[in-house]
C-alpha positions, -999 to 999 in steps of 0.1 A, spaced: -721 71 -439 -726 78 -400 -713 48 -378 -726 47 -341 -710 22 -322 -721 13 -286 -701 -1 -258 -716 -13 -230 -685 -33 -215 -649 -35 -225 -632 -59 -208 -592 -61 -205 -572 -87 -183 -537 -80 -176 -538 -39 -175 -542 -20 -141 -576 -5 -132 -565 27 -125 -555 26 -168 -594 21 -178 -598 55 -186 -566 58 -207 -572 26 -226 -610 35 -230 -601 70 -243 -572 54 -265 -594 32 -279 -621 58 -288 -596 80 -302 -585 51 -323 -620 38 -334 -631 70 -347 -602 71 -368 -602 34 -383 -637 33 -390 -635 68 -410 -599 55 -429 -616 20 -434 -650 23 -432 -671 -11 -437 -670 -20 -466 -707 -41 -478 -731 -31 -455 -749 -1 -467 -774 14 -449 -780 -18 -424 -780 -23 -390 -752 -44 -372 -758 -54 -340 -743 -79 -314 -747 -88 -282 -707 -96 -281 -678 -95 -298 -650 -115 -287 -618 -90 -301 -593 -117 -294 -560 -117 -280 -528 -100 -281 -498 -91 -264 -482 -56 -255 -458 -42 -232 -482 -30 -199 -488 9 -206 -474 13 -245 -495 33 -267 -508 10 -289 -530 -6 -268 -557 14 -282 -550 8 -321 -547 -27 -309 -580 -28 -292 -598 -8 -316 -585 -32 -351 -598 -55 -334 -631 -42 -325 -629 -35 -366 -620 -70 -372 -651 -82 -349 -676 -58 -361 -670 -61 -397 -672 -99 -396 -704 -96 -377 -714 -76 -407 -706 -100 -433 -720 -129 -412 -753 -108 -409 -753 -97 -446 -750 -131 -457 -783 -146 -436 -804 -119 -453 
């Protein structure tokens, strides 16, 4: 299955600007890795789509390198409960 995911904004509170581009590649590094390993599970050959995904909160010490696997589970978490909630309203 191919998974295209589009990010228009991420937003972060708490971590330096001049990190974005750490965190953002992090993140993308991490993505393409838990969606391949986990996949999602249920939605076939549908479209997902939402206009935001709240990813929660969560705490980490400023610069560790989990802030991307962080991010990106929860970017998992969000999408693949947006694809339930869609799957279940067709």
């Amino acid at each position: 299955m191919d998974i295209e995911i589009e990010i228009d904004e991420l937003v972060l509170h708490g971590f330096p600007p001049g990190d974005r581009y750490r965190i953002g590649e992090a993140v993308q590094a991490e993505m393409a890795r838990i969606f391949v390993e986990r996949g999602l599970s249920g939605i076939g050959q549908q479209n997902v789509t939402a206009d935001r995904l709240d990813g929660g909160t969560f705490n980490t010490a400023a610069g560790a390198p989990a802030v991307g696997s962080q991010i990106a589970a929860a970017v998992h978490q969000a999408v693949a409960a947006a694809a339930d909630s869609q799957g279940a309203s067709r």
